[in-house]
N, C-alpha and C positions, 0 to 999 in steps of 0.2 A: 504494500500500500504506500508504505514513501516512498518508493523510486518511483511511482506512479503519479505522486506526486511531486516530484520534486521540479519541473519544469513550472507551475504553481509558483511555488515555494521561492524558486528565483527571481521567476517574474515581481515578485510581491515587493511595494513598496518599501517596506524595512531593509531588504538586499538592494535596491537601488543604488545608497550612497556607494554603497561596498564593489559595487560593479564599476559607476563612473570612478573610486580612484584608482582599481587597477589601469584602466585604459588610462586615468591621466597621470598614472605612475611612468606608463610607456610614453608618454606623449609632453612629459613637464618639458618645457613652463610650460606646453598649452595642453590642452584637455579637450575634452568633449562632458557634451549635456546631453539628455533626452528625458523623457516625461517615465516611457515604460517602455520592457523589456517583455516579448511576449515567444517563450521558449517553448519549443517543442522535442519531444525525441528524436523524431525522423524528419522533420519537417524546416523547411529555413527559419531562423530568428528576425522575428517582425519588431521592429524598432519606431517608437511612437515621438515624434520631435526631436529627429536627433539633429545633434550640433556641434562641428566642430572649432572650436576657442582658440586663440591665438593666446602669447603669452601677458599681452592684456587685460586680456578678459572678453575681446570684441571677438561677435562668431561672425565665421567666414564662409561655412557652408551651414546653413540650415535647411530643412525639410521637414513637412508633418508627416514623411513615413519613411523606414528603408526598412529594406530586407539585407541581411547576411545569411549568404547563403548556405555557412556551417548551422547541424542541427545540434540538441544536446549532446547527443551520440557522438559528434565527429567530433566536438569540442573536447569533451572528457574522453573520447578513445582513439577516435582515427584520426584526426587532426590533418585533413586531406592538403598536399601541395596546395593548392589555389582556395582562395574564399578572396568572394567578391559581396563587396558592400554594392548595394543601389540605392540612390534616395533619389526620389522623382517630388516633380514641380517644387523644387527650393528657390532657394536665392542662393548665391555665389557671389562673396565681396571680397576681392584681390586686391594689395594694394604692393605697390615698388616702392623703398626708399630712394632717396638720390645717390646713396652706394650703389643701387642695383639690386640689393636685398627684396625677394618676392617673400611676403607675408604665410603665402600658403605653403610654399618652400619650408621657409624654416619653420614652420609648425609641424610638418610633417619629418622635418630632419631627425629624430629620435628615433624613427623608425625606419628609418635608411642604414640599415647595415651593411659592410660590407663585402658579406657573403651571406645573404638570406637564403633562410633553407624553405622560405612559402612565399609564393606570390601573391601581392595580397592588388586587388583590384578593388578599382574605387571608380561608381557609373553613377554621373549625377546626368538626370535626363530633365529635360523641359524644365529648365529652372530660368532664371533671370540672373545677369550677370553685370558685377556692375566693376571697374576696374579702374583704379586711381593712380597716380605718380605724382609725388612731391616734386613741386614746381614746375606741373602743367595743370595749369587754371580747372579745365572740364575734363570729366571724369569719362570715360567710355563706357557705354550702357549697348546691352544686349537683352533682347524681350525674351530670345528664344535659345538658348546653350546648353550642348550635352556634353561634356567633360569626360574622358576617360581618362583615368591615371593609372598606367602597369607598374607597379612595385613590384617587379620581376625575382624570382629566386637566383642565386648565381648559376650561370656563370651570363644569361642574358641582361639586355640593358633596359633600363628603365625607361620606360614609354609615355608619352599622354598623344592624349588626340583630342581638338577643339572645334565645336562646330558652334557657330553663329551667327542666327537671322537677327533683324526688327521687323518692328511691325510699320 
């Protein structure tokens, strides 16, 4: 009966905190938010507001849903090469210092190793994208942006791929 439950049991409010500081264990200074965590045994993990935080505190990718595609099972046993996050209809806020420094970059930099033994993929689709640079006045806005990020295992290279309309 608890292992029947225990997909429940994580999901539940009180394991929340305990969930976001591993991920912002992996991810300091920045972290990630989300509302809930909705676990299954066999099935992907449905993620309710998630959000990833720069070392500010200001989010850069929000969405009111994604899926990761590891279930409870792959997580605590098989830990499959690849899991890919998706969060559809977010918003996307990128910003460059005048070093050069991309915001999204170094928030992700913690989990850039350099020999990953998982690829991890990250698919933001139909979101709104909105992209700044210190000292250029107007900011570049996209109605319509689907982001792929490959965080490739070794010995392959790291990928993105960026698509964007207006309206």
């Amino acid at each position: 009966l608890l292992l029947a439950a225990l997909p429940w049991v994580l999901g539940s409010s009180w394991v929340k905190p305990r969930l976001e500081a591993v991920a912002d264990k992996a991810l300091a200074p920045g972290g990630v938010e989300f509302d809930r965590v909705r676990l299954s045994w066999f099935a992907p993990t449905e993620i309710i507001n998630p959000a990833l935080v720069d070392a500010n505190g200001r989010k850069l990718v929000q969405a009111p849903s994604g899926t990761f595609s590891w279930s409870l099972w792959d997580i605590l046993f098989k830990q499959p090469v690849v899991g890919t996050l998706t969060l559809r209809k977010g918003a996307v806020e990128i910003g460059r210092s005048e070093d050069g420094d991309v915001d999204l970059i170094d928030t992700l930099k913690p989990i850039l190793k350099e020999r990953p033994e998982h690829t991890v993929q990250i698919r933001i689709q139909d979101a709104t994208l909105k992209f700044t640079q210190q000292g250029v006045a107007d900011p570049f806005h996209a109605d319509h942006a689907d982001l792929d990020i490959d965080l490739t295992r070794f010995p392959e290279p790291i990928a993105w791929d960026l698509k964007l309309a207006r309206d």
